[in-house]
N, C-alpha and C positions, 0 to 999 in steps of 0.2 A: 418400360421403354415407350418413346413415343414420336412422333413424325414431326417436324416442325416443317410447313411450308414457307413461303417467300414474304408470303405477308405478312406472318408472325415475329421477321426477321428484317428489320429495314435496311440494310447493306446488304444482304444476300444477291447473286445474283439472280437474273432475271427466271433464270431458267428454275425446273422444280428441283431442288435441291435435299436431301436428307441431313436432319441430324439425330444425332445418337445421346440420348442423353439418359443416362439411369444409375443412380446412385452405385448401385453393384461394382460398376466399371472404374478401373483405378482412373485419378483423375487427369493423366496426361490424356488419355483417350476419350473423356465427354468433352464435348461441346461447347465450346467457350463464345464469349460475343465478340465478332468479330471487328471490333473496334480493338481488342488485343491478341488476335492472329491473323493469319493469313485469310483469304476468301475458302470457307469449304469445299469440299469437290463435289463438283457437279454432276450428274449421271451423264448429262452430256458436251463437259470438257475434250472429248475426242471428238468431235465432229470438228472440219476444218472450220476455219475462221472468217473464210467469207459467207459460210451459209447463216443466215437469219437465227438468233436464241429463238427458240420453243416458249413462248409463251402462252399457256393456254389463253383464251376469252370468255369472258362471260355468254353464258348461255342467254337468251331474249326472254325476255319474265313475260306469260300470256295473259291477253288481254283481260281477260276473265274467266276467273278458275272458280267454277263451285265449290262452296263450303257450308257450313251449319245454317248458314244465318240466312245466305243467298236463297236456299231450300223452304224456310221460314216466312220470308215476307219479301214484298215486293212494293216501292215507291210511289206514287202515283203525284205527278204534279203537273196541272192546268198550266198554261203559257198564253197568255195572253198582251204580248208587248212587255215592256221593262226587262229587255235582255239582259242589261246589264246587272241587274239583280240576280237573273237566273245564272249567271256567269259564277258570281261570286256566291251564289246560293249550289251549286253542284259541285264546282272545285273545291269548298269547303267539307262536303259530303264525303265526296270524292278520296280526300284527304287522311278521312278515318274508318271509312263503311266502303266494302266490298259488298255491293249488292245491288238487286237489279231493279231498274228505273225505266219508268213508263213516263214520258214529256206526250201529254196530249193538247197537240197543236189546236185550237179554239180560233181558229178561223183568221190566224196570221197571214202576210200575203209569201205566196210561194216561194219556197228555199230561205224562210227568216232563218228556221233553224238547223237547218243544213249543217250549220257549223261545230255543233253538239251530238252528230249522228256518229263520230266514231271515236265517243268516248266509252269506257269500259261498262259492258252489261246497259246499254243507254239503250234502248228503244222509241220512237216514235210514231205517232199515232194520231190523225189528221181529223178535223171534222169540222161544216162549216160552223161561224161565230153564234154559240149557243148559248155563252157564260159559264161559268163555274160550274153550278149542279149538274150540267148534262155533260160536263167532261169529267167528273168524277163520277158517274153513271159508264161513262163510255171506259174509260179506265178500267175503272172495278172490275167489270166486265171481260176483259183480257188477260184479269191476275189470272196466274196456273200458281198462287202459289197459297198455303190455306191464310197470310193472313196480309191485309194491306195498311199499310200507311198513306196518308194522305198530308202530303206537306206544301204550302204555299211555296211558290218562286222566289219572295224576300226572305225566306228563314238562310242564316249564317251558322254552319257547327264550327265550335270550336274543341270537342273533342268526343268520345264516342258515348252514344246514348242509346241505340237502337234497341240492342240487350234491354236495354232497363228497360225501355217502355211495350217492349212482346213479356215482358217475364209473368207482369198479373195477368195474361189474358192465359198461360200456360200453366197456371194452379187448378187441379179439379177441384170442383166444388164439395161443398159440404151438407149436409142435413140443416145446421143451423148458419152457415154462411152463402150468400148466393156465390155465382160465378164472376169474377169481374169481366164484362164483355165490351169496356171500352176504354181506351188509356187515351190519354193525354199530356200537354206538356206545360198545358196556362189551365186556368182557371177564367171564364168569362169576367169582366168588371163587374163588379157588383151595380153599378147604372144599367149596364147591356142588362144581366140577370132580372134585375129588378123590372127595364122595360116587358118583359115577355109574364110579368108575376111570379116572377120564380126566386127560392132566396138566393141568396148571396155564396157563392162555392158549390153551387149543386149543378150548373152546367159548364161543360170545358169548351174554350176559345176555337173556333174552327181551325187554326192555321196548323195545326199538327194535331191528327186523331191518327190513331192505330186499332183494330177490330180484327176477327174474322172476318171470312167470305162470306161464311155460313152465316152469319146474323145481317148482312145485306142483302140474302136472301129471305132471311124469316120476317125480318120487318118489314121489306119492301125497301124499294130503290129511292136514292134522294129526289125528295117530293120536284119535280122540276118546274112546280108551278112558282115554284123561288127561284131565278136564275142566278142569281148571287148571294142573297145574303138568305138569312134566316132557314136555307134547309140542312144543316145541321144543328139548329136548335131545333127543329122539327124532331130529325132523324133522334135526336136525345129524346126527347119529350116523348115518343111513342115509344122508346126504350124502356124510359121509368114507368110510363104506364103500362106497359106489358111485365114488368119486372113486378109492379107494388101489386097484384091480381095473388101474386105467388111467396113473396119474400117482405118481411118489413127489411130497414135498414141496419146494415148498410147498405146500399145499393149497388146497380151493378156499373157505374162509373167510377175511377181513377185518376186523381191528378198528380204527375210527377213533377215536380212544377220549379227541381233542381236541375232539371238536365242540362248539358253545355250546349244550349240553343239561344240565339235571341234572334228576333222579329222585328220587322220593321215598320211594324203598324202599320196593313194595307197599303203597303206601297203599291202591292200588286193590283188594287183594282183602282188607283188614284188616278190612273189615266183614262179612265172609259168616259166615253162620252155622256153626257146627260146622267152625269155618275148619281146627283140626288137626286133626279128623279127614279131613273131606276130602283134606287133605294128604298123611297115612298112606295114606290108600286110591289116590291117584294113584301114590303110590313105591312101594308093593307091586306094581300093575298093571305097571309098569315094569320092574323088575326079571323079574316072572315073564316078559313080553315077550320081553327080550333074553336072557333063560337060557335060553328055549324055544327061541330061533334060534340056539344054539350059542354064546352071547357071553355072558362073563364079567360077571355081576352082584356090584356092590358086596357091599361086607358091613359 
C-alpha cells in the first residue's frame, strides 16, 4: 500500500488527500485517475466551505547547511575591481558547490562589495591595496578549514569540479610514490614555463591551485616580494625543490586540466594601473631571487 500526495496527482484537490492503491484490493476499491471518477475524498471535505483548503507550504531552504565538502575546503578569491566578472564568476560557483568563500577586499573603495555580503557561506575580508600575493596570504590565513583553493574573480563553472581537484591531495602516500600536495586546473603555457627555465607541463597556471594549509605553512607564505604575478611560480618552485631532496618523479604537482572551468585570461588584473610596469618589476624581483639562491634565472 502506498500514500499518493497532491502532487503526485495533478487534479487532486488542493488539500492532502489519501489514496489506496494495492493490488490485493478488489478493483472497484483502488484508486483510479481521476480524469475517470469523481474527486477523492478529502480528509478535510467536512470543514465548511468558507474556510481556506489546507495547504501546507514549503519549508525556507537555509542559507548555508554544512556538509562534506564545506568541512574540506574553503575558496579564497582576491577582488580587485572587475565586478562584473566576479558576478558572473560566484553565481556560477554558486550554482554547483555549496561551500565557503573568503572575497578578500584588496583595497576597493568602501561598500564595492556590499552587494555579495549575503550570499550563502560568502564571507569578507578587507585590507588596504596590496595586490594579489598579500590577499592570498591574508586569506590563507583565515582558512579554518585543512585545505584552500585559490580561484581568480574571472573563472566561470559550468558544472562541478571541487571533488576532483581535493581528491589527489587526499591519497596517502607511498614508499615509492610521493604525496601529491598541489592540484590544479591548467597547466602554465609552455612560453610562461619556458620564461622562468622550466619545461613545458611542470608548473600549474595560478588562476585555480588547491593545496593544504599545512604546506602553506611548511614552505612559507607567498613570497610578497611578487605582488602580482610570479609568486606562485615561486611558491611551485620551492615545492619541487623541497620535493626533488626526497622523491625522484613524479612529483608532487597535479594537473586536472578537464575540469568544467574556463578562464578568462587575466581579465582580473587587466585593469591596474601601470599593469606592465608592475609586471617588469615582479620578474625582475624574481629572477634576482632565485639567482641569489644559486638557481639558474631565465634570460
Amino acid at each position: 500500500m502506498r500514500v499518493l500526495y497532491p502532487e503526485h496527482r495533478p487534479h487532486s484537490h488542493p488539500a492532502f488527500c489519501l489514496f489506496i492503491h494495492s493490488p490485493s484490493l478488489p478493483s472497484r476499491l483502488r484508486a483510479t485517475p481521476p480524469e475517470f471518477h469523481s474527486p477523492p475524498f478529502s480528509l478535510f471535505s467536512f470543514l465548511p466551505s468558507y474556510l481556506p483548503s489546507f495547504s501546507p507550504s514549503p519549508q525556507p531552504r537555509p542559507l548555508f547547511m554544512p556538509n562534506s565538502l564545506a568541512r574540506q575546503a574553503t575558496i579564497v578569491i582576491p577582488v580587485y575591481g572587475s565586478l562584473d566578472h566576479l558576478q558572473k564568476c560566484l553565481a556560477s560557483l554558486l550554482a554547483w558547490h555549496h561551500i565557503p568563500i573568503l572575497l578578500v577586499d584588496d583595497g576597493n573603495p568602501p561598500g564595492t562589495l556590499q552587494h555579495f555580503a549575503s550570499m550563502p557561506g560568502l564571507k569578507i575580508i578587507r585590507q588596504p591595496h596590496r595586490g594579489i600575493t598579500h590577499a592570498w596570504n591574508t586569506g590563507i590565513a583565515a582558512v579554518r578549514t585543512p585545505c584552500v583553493i585559490l580561484l581568480n574573480s574571472d573563472v566561470i563553472t559550468t558544472g562541478p569540479w571541487i571533488n576532483q581537484l581535493l581528491a589527489p591531495l587526499q591519497k596517502p602516500a607511498s614508499p615509492s610514490l610521493p604525496p601529491i600536495q598541489l592540484t590544479g586546473a591548467a597547466w602554465q603555457s609552455p612560453t610562461a614555463s619556458a620564461s622562468v627555465g622550466m619545461p613545458a607541463q611542470s608548473l600549474l597556471a595560478g588562476w585555480c591551485l588547491a593545496f593544504r594549509k599545512s604546506l602553506w605553512h611548511h614552505l612559507g607564505h607567498f613570497d610578497e616580494r611578487f605582488r602580482h604575478w610570479f609568486s606562485d611560480t615561486d611558491f611551485q618552485q620551492r615545492l619541487l625543490a623541497a620535493s626533488s631532496a626526497h622523491h625522484s618523479s613524479p612529483g608532487p604537482i597535479r594537473c586536472l586540466n578537464t575540469l568544467p572551468l574556463s578562464h578568462a585570461l587575466h581579465a582580473s588584473t587587466r585593469h591596474l594601473p601601470a599593469r606592465s610596469q608592475l609586471y617588469a618589476l615582479d620578474r625582475t624581483a624574481y629572477f634576482q631571487k632565485w639567482q641569489l639562491e644559486g638557481h639558474r634565472p631565465c634570460t
